[in-house]
N, C-alpha and C positions, 0 to 999 in steps of 0.2 A: 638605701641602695636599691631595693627591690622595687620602692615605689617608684622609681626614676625610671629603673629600666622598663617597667609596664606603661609607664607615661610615655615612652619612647617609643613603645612597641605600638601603643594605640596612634600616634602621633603618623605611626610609619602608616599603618593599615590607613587612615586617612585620606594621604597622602596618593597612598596606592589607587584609592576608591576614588577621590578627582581627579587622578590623572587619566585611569580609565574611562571615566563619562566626558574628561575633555576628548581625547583619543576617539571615542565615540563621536561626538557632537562633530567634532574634524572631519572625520569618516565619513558621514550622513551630508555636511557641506559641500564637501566635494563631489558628489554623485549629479550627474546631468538631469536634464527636468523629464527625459523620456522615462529615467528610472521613478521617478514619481508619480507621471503618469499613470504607469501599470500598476504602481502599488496602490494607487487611489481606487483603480477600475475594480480591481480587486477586493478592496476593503467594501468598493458601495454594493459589489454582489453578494459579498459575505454577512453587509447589514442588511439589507435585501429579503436574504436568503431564510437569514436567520428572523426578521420581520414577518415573513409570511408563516415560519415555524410556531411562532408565537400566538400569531392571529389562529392559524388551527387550532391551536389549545384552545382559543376562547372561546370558537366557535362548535368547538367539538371535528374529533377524526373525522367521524363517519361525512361530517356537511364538507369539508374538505380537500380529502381523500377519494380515491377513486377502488378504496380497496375495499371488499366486501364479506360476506361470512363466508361464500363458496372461494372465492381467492382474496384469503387477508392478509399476504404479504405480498409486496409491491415493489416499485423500486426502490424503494428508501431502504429496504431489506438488502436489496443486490447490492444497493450502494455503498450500505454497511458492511456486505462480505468485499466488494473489490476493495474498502480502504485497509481492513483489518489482512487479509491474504497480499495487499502490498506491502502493510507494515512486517509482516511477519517475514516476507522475502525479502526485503532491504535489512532488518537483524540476520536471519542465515548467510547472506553475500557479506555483508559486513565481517561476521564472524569467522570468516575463511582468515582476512589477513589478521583481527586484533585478537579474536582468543584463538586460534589454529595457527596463528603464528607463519601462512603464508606470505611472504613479503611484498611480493608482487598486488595483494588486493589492499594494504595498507592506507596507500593516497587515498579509497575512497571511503574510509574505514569512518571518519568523523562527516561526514554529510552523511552518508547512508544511515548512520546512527539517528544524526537528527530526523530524516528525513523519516526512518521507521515509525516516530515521535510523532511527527505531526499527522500523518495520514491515521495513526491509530487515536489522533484526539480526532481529528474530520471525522471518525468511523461513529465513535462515541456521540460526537454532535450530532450525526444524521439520526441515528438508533434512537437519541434523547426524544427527538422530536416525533420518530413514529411511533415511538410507546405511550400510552395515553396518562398514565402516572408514573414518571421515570424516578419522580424524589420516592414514592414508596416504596419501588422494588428495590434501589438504592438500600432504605430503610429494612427490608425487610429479607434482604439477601446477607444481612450480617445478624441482623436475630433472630431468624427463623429459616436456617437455611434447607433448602433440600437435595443431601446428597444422591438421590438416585433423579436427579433432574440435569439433563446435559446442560439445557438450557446457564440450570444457577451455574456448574462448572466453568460453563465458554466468559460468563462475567466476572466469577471469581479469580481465571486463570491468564483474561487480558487483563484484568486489575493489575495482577502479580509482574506480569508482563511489562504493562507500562511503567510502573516502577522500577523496576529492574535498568530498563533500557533508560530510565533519564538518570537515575543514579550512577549508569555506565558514562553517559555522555558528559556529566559534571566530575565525574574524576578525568574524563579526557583530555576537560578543558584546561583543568588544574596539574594535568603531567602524574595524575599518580595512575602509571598504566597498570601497575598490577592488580590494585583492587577494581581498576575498569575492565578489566582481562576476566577476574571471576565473576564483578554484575553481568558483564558481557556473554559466559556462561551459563550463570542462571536465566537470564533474558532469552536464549537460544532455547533451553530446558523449558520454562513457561509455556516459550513460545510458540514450539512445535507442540508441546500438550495442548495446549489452548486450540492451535488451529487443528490438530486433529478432533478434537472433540467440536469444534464447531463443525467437520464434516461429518461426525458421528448423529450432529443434529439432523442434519438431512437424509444422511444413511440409514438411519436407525427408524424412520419413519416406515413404517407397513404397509398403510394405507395409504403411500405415495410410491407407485409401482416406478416412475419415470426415478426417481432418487433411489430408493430401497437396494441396498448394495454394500458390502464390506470394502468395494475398491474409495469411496467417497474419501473418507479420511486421507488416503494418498495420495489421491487424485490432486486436496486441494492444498495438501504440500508442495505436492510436485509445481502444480501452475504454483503456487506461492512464490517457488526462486524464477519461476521464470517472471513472474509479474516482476520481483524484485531486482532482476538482473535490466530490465527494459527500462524503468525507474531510473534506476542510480543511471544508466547511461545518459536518459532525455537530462534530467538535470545538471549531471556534471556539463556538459556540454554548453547547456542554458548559462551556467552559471561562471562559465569562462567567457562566455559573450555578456553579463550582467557586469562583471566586474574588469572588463576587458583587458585581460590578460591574457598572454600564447601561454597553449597547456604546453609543459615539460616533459622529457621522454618519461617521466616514471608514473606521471597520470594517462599519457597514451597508452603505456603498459599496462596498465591498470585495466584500465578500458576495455585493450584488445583481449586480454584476457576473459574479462568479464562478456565480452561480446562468444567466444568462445565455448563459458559456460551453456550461455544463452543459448549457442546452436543445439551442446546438447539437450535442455530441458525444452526445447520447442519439435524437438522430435522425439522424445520420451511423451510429450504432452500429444500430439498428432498420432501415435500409440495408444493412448489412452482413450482418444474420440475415437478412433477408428473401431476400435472391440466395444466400446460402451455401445455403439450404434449398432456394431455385428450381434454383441448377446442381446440386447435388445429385443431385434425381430423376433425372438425365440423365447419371450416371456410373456407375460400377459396382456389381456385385449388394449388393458387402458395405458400400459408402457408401448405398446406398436400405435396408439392414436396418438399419444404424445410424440413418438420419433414421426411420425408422419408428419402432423405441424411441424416439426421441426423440420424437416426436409423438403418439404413441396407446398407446403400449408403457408397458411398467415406470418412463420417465423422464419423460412425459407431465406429470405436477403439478410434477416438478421443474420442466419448459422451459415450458409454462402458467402457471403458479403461481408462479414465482418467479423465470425469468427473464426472461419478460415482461412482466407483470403488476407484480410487488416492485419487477423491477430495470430496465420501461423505463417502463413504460405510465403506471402512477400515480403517479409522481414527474414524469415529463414534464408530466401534467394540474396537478402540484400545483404544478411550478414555472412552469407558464405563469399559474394562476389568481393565484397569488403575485405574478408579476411580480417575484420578486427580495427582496421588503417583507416581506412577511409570515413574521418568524424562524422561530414555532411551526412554520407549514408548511412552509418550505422546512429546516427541521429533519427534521422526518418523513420527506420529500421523500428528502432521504440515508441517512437509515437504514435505509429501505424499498430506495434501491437498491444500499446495502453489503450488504444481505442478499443480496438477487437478483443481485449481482456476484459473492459466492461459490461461490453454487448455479452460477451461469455459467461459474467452471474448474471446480467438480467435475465437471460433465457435462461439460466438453471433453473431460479428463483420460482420464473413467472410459468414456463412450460410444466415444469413441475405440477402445477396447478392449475391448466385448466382440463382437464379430464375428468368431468363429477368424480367423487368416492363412489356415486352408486350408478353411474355409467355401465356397468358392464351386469348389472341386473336390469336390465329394459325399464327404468322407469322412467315417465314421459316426461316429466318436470327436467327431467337432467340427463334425455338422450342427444344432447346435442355440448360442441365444446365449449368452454366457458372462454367471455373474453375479459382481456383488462388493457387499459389505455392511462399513464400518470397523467394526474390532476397537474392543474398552474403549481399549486402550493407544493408538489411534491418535488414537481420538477427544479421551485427555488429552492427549495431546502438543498436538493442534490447540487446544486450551484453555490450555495454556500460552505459544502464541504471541499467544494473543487478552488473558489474562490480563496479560504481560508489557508488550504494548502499554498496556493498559489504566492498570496502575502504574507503568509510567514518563511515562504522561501526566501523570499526578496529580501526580508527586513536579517532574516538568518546570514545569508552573505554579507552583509555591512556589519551586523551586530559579532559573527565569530570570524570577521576576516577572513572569507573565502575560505570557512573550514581547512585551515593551512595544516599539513602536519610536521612536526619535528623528525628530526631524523635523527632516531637514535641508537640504532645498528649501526657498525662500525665497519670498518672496510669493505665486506666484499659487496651490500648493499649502494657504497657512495660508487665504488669502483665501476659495478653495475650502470647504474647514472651515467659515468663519463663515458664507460665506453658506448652506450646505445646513444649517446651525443654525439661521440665521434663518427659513430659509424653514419647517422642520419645527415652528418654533414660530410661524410664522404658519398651518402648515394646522391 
């Protein structure tokens, strides 16, 4: 009897497993040739990308990099913090509706998850390739670890972290919210450890006057949900035009609110430049040389132009004129300040370092500012992080069904629903 019913049981799981991959293979059929297109474009920047990553290794960093011993980290460093400080804000946004139990952030509660996922593996990828033996430090950050190294901590604690968050995202898939409810919380726990300590990396630096600061850590929480609030908005959006469906009142709600948050960490963050620039002038020689490039110098358009302006000013105007409603704008609104979010660690990254260490003792070798410009090869690799994200969006919509959620609250949740349907067909 027992062997019957197990025979039944495997028979079923079977069963279940081609019906799914047919369900799939249907899916993938049905998609128009433009949705192919872009996953193709996609896919050949990410082989690309990850091709010229390769070709560095064999040819050595230093002949293909542009980074040096007076500034040895570059973009592929920045490109590493903007992916890891987006994953980190698309987990905190997420975890307002799935472990906080907010209702209203709910609908984006499973793309935000994934999406935390993949910009934390682009992060990985990019790092893989600037580090010049990434399987030994791998190796040697579990047998030899060093706990008073922030460095090993920010490895061991996004380790933790992406675990966490893809163990949340596969109970999601499978309806068991509760045990995705507490990965969901340890992934939050990891996650804000983690990214503080990545800014304790740059904080904790002495001999880098332009970083040297207890506010770092905060700093790159705080932009963290803002990154992450900009995020889930470009892509939800994308991702209703990908699979061309009208969004429904509770992902507009969703949205609006999250556009909301947005205002306020985009003016908590416009706070935070404005004093970091104020104490500033008031510290040492080689922190007022570094604000200077940054303000009037060689980095001027970058921090005018694109961290201001892309990444706080016009998107702030557009999400307040929006008020949250208006998808086209508050579409823009994110795009405008994922751009300006990036430019925002390359000049951490890069400003940070070009003011010699011995700058401010007259020596002639290094009385002048250091410059740095990314190589072809660095510049693919950061295109195959962007790319990789890119394609695994695409393929993510077909493969989880437009991140659909169940709805498992019971009345006043559905009641919600109908009446903001009623009323947007009564305005």
């Amino acid at each position: 009897m027992a062997e019957n019913v197990t025979k039944v049981a495997e028979a079923t799981a079977e069963v279940g497993v081609l019906t799914g991959w047919q369900v799939l293979v249907d899916r993938l059929a049905r998609v128009d040739r433009g949705y192919y297109m872009l996953l193709g474009i996609f896919a050949l920047i990410t082989a690309v990308g990850i091709g010229a990553g390769v070709h560095a290794k064999a040819i050595g960093s230093s002949h293909a990099y542009n980074v040096t011993r007076e500034v040895p980290w570059g973009i592929l460093i920045s490109t590493y913090v903007f992916f890891v400080v987006t994953s980190t804000g698309l987990c905190l946004i997420s975890s307002i509706g799935h472990v906080f139990g907010v209702k209203d952030f709910m609908p984006i509660a499973k793309r935000s998850v994934f999406l935390s996922i993949l910009t934390i593996v682009a992060g990985f990828m990019v790092i893989f390739f600037e580090i010049e033996n990434p399987l030994r430090m791998a190796l040697y950050n579990v047998i030899s670890p060093n706990l008073t190294s922030n460095i090993w901590w920010m490895g061991t604690l996004y380790g933790a972290y992406l675990f966490f968050m893809i163990v949340e995202f596969i109970f999601l898939q499978i309806d068991k919210h509760k045990v995705a409810m507490y990965a969901g919380l340890l992934g939050v726990v990891s996650g804000i450890a983690a990214h503080s300590n990545l800014g304790a990396v740059f904080g904790m630096l002495h001999g880098r006057e332009f970083w040297y600061g207890p506010y770092m850590p905060i700093y790159f929480i705080a932009s963290a949900m803002m990154s992450g609030c900009a995020t889930i908005i470009f892509f939800t959006y994308l991702a209703y035009k990908v699979n061309k469906q009208k969004m429904d009142w509770t992902m507009k709600r969703a949205l609006e609110v999250t556009t909301k948050v947005g205002i306020l960490l985009t003016c908590i963050m416009m706070f935070f430049s404005a004093w970091k620039i104020i104490t500033g002038f008031v510290g040492g020689e080689a922190k007022v040389e570094a604000l200077n490039a940054l303000l009037s110098g060689s980095y001027a358009v970058n921090f005018w132009g694109f961290e201001v302006m892309a990444g706080m000013v016009i998107p702030l105007v557009l999400f307040l004129i929006s008020r949250g409603r208006n998808l086209p704008m508050i579409f823009s609104a994110s795009a405008l300040m994922i751009v300006g979010i990036f430019f925002m660690r390359y000049d951490l990254v890069v400003v940070g370092q070009i003011v010699p260490v011995y700058y401010e003792f007259g020596v002639n070798e290094y009385s002048q500012l250091l410059s740095y410009s990314p190589s072809v090869h660095e510049v693919l690799v950061v295109l195959a992080g962007m790319g990789f994200v890119g394609m695994s969006f695409l393929l993510g919509e077909k493969v989880f069904s437009g991140h659909r959620v169940r709805e498992h609250a019971h009345g006043e949740s559905q009641a919600r629903a109908v009446q903001g349907e009623a009323a947007g067909l009564a305005s």
